[in-house]
C-alpha positions as CSV (number, residue, x, y, z in Angstrom):
1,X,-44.1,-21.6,10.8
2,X,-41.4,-19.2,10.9
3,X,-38.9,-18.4,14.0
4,X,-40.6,-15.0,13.9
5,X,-44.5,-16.8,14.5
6,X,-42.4,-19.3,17.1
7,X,-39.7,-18.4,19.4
8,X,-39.1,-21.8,20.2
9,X,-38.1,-22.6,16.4
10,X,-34.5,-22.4,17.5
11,X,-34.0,-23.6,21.1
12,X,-31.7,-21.0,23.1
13,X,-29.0,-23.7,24.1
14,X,-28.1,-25.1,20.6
15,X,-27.4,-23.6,17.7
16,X,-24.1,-21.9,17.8
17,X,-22.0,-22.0,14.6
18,X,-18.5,-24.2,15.9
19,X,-18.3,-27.3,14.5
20,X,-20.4,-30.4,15.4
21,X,-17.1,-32.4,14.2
22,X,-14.1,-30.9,16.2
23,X,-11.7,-33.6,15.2
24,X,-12.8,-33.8,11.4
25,X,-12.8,-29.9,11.2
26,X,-9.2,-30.1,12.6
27,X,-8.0,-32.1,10.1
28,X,-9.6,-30.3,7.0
29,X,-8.3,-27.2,8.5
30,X,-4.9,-28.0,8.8
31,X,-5.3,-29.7,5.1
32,X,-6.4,-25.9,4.3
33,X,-2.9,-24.9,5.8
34,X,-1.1,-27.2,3.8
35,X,-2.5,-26.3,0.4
36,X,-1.5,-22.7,1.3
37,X,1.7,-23.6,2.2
38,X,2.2,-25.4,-1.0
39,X,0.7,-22.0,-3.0
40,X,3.3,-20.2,-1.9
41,X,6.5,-22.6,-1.9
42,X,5.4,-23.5,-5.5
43,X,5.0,-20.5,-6.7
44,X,7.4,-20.5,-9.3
45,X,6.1,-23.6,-11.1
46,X,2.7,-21.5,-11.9
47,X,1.9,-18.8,-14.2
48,X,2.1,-14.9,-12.8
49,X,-1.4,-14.6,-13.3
50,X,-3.5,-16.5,-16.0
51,X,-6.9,-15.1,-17.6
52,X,-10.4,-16.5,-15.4
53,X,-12.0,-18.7,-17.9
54,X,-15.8,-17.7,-18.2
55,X,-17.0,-20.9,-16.7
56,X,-14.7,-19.9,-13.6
57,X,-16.3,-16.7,-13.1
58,X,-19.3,-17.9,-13.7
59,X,-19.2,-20.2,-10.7
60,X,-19.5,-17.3,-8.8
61,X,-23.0,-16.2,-9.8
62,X,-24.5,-18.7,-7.6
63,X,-27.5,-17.8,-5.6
64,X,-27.4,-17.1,-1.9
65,X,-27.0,-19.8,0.4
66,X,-30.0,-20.4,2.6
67,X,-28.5,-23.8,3.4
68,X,-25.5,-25.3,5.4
69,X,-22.3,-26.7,3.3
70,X,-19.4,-28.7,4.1
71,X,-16.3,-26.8,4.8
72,X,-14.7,-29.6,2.4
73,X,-16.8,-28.7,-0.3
74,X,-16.6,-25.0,-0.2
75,X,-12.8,-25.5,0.0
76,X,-12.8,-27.6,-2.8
77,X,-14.3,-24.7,-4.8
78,X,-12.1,-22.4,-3.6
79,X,-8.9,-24.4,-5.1
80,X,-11.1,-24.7,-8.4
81,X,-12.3,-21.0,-8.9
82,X,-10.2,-19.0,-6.8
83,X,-6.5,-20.1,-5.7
84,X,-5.4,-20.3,-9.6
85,X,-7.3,-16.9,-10.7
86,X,-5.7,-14.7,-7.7
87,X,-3.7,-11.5,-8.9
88,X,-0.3,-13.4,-8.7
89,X,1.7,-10.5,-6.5
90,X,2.7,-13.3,-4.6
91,X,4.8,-14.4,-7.4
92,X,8.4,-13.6,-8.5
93,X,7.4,-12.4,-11.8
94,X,4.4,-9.8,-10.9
95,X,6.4,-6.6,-11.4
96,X,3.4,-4.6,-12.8
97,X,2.1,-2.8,-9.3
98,X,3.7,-1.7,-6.2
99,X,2.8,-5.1,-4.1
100,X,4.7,-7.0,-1.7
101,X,5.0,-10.7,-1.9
102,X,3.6,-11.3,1.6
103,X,5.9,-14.0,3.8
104,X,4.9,-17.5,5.4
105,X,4.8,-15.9,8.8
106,X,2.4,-13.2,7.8
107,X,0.0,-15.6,7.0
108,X,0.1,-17.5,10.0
109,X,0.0,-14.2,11.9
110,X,-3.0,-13.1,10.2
111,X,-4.5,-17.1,10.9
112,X,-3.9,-16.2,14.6
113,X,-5.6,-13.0,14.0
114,X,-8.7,-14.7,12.6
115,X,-8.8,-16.7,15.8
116,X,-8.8,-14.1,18.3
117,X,-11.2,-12.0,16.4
118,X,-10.6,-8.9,18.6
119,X,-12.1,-5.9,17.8
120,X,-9.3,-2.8,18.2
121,X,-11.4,-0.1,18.5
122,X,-10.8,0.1,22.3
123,X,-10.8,-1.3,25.6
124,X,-8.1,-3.1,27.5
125,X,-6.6,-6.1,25.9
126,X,-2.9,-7.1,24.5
127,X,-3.6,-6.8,20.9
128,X,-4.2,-3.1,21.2
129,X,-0.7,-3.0,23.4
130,X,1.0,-5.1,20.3
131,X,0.0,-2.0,17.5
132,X,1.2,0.2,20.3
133,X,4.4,-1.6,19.8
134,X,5.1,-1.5,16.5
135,X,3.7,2.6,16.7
136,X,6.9,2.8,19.0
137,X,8.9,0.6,16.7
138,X,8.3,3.2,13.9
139,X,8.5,6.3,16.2
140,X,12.6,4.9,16.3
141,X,12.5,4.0,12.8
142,X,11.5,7.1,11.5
143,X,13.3,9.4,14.6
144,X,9.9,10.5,16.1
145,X,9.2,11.1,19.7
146,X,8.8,7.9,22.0
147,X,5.2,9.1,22.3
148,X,3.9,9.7,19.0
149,X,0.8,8.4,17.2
150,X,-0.1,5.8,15.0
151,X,-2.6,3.7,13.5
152,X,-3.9,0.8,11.3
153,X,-5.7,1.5,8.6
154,X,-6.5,-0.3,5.3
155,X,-3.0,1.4,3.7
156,X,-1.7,4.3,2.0
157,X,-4.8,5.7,0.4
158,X,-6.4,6.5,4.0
159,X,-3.2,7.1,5.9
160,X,-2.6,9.8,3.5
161,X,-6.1,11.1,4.0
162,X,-6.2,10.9,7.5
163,X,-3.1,13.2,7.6
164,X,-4.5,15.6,5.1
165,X,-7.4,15.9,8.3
166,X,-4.9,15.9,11.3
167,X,-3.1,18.8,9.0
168,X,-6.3,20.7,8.6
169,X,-7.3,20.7,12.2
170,X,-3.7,21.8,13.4
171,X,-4.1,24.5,10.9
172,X,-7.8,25.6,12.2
173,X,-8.1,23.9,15.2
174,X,-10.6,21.0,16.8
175,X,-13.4,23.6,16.1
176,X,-13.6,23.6,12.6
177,X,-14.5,19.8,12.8
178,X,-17.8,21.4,13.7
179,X,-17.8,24.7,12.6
180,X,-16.4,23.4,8.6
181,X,-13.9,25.4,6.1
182,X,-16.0,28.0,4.9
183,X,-13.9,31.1,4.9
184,X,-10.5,29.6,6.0
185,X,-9.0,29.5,2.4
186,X,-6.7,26.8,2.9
187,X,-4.0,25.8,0.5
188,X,-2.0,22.4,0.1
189,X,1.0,21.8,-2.4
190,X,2.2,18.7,-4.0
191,X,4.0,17.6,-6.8
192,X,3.1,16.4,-10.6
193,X,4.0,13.3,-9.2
194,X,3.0,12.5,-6.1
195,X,0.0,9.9,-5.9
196,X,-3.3,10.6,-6.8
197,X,-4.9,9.5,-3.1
198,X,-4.1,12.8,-2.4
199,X,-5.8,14.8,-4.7
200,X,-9.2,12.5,-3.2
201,X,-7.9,13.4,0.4
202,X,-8.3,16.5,-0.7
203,X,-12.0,16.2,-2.3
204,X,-12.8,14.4,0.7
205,X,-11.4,16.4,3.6
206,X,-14.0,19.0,2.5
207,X,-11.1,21.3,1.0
208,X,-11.5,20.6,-2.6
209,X,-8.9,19.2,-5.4
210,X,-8.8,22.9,-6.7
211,X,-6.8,24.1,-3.1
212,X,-4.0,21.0,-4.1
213,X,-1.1,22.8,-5.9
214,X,0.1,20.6,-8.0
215,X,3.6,21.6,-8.8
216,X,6.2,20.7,-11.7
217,X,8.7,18.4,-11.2
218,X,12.4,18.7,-12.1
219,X,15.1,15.9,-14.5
220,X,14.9,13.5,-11.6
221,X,10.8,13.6,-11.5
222,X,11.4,15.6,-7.8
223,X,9.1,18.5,-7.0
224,X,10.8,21.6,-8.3
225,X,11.4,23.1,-4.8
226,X,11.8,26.9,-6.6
227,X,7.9,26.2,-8.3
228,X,7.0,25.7,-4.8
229,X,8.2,28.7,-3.2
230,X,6.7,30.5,-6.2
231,X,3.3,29.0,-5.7
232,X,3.5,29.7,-1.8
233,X,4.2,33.5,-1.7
234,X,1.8,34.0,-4.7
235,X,-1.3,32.3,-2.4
236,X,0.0,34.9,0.7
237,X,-0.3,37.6,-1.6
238,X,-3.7,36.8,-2.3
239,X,-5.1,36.2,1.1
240,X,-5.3,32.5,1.0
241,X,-3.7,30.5,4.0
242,X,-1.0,27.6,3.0
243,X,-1.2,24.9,5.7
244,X,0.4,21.5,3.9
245,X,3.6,20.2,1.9
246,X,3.0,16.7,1.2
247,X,6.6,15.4,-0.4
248,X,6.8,11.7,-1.9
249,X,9.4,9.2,-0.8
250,X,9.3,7.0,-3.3
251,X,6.6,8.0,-6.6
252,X,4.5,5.4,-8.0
253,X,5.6,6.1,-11.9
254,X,9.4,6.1,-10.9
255,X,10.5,5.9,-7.3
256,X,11.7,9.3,-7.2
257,X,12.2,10.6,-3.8
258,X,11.3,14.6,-2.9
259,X,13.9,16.9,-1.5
260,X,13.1,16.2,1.8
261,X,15.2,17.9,3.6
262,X,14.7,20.9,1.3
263,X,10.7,20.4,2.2
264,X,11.0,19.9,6.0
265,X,13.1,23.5,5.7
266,X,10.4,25.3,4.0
267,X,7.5,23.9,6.0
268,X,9.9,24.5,9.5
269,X,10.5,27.9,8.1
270,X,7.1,29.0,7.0
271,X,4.6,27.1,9.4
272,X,3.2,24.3,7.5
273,X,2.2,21.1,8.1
274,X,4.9,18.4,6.6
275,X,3.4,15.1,5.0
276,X,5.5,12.5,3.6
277,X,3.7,10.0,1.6
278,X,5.9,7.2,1.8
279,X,3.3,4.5,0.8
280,X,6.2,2.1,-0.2
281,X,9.5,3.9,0.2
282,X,9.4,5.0,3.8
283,X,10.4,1.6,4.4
284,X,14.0,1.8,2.6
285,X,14.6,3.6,6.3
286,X,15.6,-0.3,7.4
287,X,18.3,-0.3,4.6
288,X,22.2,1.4,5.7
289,X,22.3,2.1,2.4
290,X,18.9,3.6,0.7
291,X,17.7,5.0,4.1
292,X,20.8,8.1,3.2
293,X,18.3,8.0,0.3
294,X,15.3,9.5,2.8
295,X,17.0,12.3,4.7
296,X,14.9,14.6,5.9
297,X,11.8,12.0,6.3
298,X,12.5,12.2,10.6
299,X,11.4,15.7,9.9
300,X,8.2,15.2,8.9
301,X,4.7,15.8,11.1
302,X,3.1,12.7,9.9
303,X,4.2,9.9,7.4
304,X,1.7,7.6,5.2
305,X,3.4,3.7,5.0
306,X,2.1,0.6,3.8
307,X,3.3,-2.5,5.5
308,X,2.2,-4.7,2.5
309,X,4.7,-3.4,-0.4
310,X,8.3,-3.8,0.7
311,X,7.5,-4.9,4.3
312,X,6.0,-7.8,2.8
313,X,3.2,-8.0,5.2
314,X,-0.1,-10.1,3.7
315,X,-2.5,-7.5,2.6
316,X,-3.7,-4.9,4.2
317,X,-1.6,-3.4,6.2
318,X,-1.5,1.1,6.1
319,X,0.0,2.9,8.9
320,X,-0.1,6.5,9.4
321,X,2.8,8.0,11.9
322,X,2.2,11.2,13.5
323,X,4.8,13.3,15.5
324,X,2.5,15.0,18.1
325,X,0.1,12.5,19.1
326,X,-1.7,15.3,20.5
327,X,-2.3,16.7,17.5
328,X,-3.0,13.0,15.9
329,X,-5.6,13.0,18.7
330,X,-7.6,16.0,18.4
331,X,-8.5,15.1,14.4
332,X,-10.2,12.2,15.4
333,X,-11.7,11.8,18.9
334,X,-15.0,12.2,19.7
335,X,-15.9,10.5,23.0
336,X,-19.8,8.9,23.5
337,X,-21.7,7.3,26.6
338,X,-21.0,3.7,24.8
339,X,-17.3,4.4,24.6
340,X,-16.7,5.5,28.2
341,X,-13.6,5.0,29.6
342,X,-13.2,3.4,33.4
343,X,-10.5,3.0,36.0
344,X,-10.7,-0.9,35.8
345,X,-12.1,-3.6,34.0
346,X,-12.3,-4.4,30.4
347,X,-13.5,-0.5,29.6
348,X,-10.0,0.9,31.1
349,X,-7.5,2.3,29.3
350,X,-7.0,5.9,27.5
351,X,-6.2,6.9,24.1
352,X,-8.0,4.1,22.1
353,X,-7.4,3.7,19.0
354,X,-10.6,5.2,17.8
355,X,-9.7,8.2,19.2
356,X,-6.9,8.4,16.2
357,X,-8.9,7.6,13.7
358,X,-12.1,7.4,11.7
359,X,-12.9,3.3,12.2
360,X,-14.7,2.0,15.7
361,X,-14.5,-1.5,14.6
362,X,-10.8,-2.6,13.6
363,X,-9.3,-5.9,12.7
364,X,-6.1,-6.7,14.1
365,X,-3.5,-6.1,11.3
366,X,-0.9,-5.2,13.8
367,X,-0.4,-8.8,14.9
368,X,0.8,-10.0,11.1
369,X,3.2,-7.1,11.1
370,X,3.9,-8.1,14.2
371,X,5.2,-11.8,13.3
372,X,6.7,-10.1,10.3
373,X,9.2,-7.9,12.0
374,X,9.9,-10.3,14.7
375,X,10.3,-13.3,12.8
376,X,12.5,-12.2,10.0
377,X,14.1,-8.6,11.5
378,X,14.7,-5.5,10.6
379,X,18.4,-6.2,9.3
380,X,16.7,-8.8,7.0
381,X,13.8,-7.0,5.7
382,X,15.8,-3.9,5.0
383,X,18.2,-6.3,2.7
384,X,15.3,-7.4,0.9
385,X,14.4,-3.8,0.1
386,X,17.8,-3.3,-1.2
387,X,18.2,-5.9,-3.4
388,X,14.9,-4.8,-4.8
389,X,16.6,-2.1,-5.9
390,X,20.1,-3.8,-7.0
391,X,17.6,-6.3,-9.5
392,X,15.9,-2.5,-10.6
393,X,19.9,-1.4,-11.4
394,X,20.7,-4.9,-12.9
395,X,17.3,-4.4,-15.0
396,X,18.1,-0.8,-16.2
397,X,21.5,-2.2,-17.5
398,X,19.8,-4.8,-19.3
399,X,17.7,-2.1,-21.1
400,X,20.7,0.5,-21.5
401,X,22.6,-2.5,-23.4
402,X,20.2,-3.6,-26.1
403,X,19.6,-1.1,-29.1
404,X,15.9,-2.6,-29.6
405,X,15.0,-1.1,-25.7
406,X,14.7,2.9,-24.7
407,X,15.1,3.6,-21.0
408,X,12.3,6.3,-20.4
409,X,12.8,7.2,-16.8
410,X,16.5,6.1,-14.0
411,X,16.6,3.4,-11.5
412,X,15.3,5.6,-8.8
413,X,14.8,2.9,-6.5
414,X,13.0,0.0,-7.9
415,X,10.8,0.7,-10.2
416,X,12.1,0.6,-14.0
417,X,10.2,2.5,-17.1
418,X,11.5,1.8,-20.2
419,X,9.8,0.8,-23.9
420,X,10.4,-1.7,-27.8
421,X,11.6,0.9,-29.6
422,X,9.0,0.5,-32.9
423,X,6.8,2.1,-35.2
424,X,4.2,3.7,-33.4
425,X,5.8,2.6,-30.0
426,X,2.7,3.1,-27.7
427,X,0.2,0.6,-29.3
428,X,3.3,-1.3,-29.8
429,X,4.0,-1.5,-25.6
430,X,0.7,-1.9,-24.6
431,X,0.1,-5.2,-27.1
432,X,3.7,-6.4,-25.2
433,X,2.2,-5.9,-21.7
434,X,-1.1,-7.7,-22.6
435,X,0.7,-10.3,-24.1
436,X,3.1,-10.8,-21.1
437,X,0.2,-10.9,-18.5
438,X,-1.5,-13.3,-20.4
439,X,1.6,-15.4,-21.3
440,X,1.7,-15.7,-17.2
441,X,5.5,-15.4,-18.0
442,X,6.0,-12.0,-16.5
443,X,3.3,-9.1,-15.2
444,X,4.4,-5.5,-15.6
445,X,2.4,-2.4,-16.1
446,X,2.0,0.6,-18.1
447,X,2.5,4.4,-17.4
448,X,3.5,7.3,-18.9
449,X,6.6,9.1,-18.9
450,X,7.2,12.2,-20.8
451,X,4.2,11.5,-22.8
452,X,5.4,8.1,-24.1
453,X,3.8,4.9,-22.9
454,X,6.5,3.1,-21.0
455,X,6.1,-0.3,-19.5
456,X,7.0,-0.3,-15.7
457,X,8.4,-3.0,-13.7
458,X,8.3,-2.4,-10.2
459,X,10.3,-4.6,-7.8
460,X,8.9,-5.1,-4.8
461,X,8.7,-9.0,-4.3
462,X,11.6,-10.3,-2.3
463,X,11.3,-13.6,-4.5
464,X,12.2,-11.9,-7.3
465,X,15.9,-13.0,-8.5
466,X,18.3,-11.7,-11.7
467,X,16.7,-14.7,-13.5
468,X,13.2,-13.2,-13.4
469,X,14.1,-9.8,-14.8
470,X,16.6,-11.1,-17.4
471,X,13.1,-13.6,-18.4
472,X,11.6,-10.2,-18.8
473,X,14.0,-8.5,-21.4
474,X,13.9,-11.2,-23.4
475,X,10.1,-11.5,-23.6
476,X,9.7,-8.3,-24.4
477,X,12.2,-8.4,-27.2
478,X,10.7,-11.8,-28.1
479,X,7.2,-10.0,-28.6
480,X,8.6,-7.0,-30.8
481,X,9.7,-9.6,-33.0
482,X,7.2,-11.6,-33.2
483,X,4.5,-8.0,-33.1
484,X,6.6,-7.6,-36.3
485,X,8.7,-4.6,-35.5
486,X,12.1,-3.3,-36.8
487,X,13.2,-1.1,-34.1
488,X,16.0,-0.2,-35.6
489,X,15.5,0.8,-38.5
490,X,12.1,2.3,-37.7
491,X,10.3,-0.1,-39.6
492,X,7.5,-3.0,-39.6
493,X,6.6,-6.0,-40.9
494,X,3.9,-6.9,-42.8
């Protein structure tokens, strides 16, 4: 007989889920901790990242469970199939993506997290006042008013969307979130370069890729301010309405960072929303000497940042920063007769965070930020960030000096393009970064830069020493001689 045929199949005082065994939960639990722990402070004795064997993966194709398991057990498959086969960001050598590292008290912050399980949608409890502090902790970062906006979100990708739609209803007004963008000709403008989360926030913000401008960019990979310009007066001229500048502090091929100051002009000048996408770079604000680097960034109207790259928060950890919280509100808010707001009580308090953004039901990200800015400091985290950047320079030299290596793109910040100079040198880099990744040695990526396929090594771990980048130069000349090439001469073995 089924629950369904028999209400009293499960009797109404038993059959929560906490453990029958407090103490013996305890103890696995904290042996849980430990092997995490150990992960990360042995990190340099593994591989970067190691291929899954099919067996592994195949462990994973198991049926649903109907039935209970012990915690143990699952654990125990956890450190088989999953621990070793993870994407290895957390490890000095992963250079290949713009990841952070993550720190020890991020993790315990997001345990805590766990714990609590509060929902930050709304209402009126202290983890909702803890993101309101680190909102204000950015607002002084980034020069904004004591009072602007901000929220959580799952990282750059939706904070960049989100202020794609806070643009669009400052440019129209709450109404056209019900009335829509038929007629309104909107226009946005971006560079060659900047990331392609916001060509989608355009697709879906209802506006369509085809109103993105994308613009050149100059030498240093920089939007070409005079292509902008162009672009601008020729959509007047034909009717249509320019609304956005989104600039880039800090691009995902090369870490090139906009005119900012030139942008934040422009937009002052001619009425336009300003959106920095600062996914990773906004960050370099906490350094003396790169945040110089980001003049012009106070200026914006809202800024996209990911806590997880080089504020080394656990993933995932977006932020979008808006100046006028007014503004930030009106995109977003939509009050409802299960969201009502009282006086007193547990339902009290205004401007939930729902009201800035598209998610009711919200995990508490702020709190591992939180223990990551507290714990270790801004003075500390922005001298991580810059000697990110002193490894890409120390990196770039190593390439400059060897006659076998072609630097492809500067040391903007700390990401380094460069390629084996062999016959047919595309194929040639992409066998060299297969074979690293797979060698668990050293995990790079590929882009391309000028139309040659360079292989990128972005710095964003604050593990990562001299010793791991010089391990990288000499792998990859390793593997063009042992791929058979001559790179100076221009020729290749048999």
């Amino acid at each position: 007989m089924s629950s369904a045929e028999n209400p009293d199949f499960f009797p109404l005082d038993a059959g929560d889920l906490d453990p029958a065994d407090w103490p013996g939960t305890r103890a696995q639990a904290h042996r849980m901790l430990d092997d995490v722990l150990d992960y990360v402070q042995g990190v340099r004795e593994r591989p970067v990242w190691r291929p899954i064997p099919p067996a592994v993966r195949a462990s994973v194709q198991e049926p649903l469970p109907t039935g209970a398991a012990a915690l143990e057990d699952v654990h125990r498959q956890f450190l088989a199939s999953v621990m070793p086969y993870a994407t290895g960001n957390v490890h000095p050598g992963f250079m290949g993506w713009v990841h952070g590292g993550g720190t020890v008290p991020g993790v315990l912050g997001e345990m805590l997290a766990a714990g609590i399980n509060a929902n930050l949608g709304g209402r009126d409890h202290m983890p909702i006042e803890v993101e309101r502090q680190i909102t204000r902790w950015m607002a002084e970062v980034f020069g904004f008013p004591a009072d602007a906006g901000g929220i959580f979100v799952t990282g750059s990708s939706m904070a960049n969307f989100m202020g794609v739609l806070v643009a669009r209803t400052a440019a129209l007004g709450v109404q056209v979130r019900r009335t829509g963008l038929a007629g309104h000709g909107l226009t946005a403008y971006a560079s060659a370069s900047t990331h392609s989360c916001v060509r989608r926030a355009m697709e879906m913000s209802g506006l369509g890729s085809d109103a993105l401008r994308v613009l050149p960019v100059d030498s240093r990979w920089r939007m070409d301010l005079g292509a902008l310009k162009e672009a601008l007066a020729r959509d007047r001229a034909a009717g249509l309405k320019p609304f956005l500048v989104v600039g880039t502090a800090g691009t995902v091929d090369t870490g090139a960072i906009d005119p900012l100051e030139d942008l934040a002009d422009l937009a002052a000048a001619q009425g336009l929303w300003f959106h920095v996408d600062g996914a990773y770079g906004a960050l370099g604000m906490l350094s003396p000497v790169l945040a110089p680097m980001l003049s012009g960034i106070g200026r914006a109207d809202s800024i996209a940042m990911d806590f997880h790259k080089w504020g080394q928060v656990p993933y995932d950890a977006g932020f979008l920063l808006v100046r006028n919280a007014d503004r930030h509100r009106e995109a977003f808010a939509s009050p409802a007769a299960y969201l009502r707001r009282e006086d007193r009580g547990l339902a009290a308090g205004h401007d939930w965070p729902c009201d800035f953004g598209p998610d009711l039901s919200r995990g508490f990200r702020a709190l591992k930020t939180w223990f990551t800015l507290k714990v270790h400091g801004t003075e500390r985290l922005g001298a991580a960030i810059e000697r990110t950047c002193r490894l890409a320079r120390h990196l770039q030299a190593l390439v400059e000096a060897r006659p076998e290596l072609e630097l492809l793109a500067p040391a903007n910040l700390n990401i380094v393009c460069f390629r084996h100079r062999g016959k047919d040198p595309d194929p040639l880099n992409a066998r060299i970064v297969t074979d690293l990744h797979e060698s668990g040695l050293a995990a790079p990526s590929t882009t391309t830069i000028d139309g040659h396929l360079a292989i990128r090594a972005a710095i964003v771990n604050h593990r990562s020493r001299a010793e791991d980048v010089e391990r990288l130069v000499a792998a990859v000349l390793d593997a063009g001689v042992r791929l058979g090439s001559d790179p100076v001469s221009g020729n290749t073995g048999s």
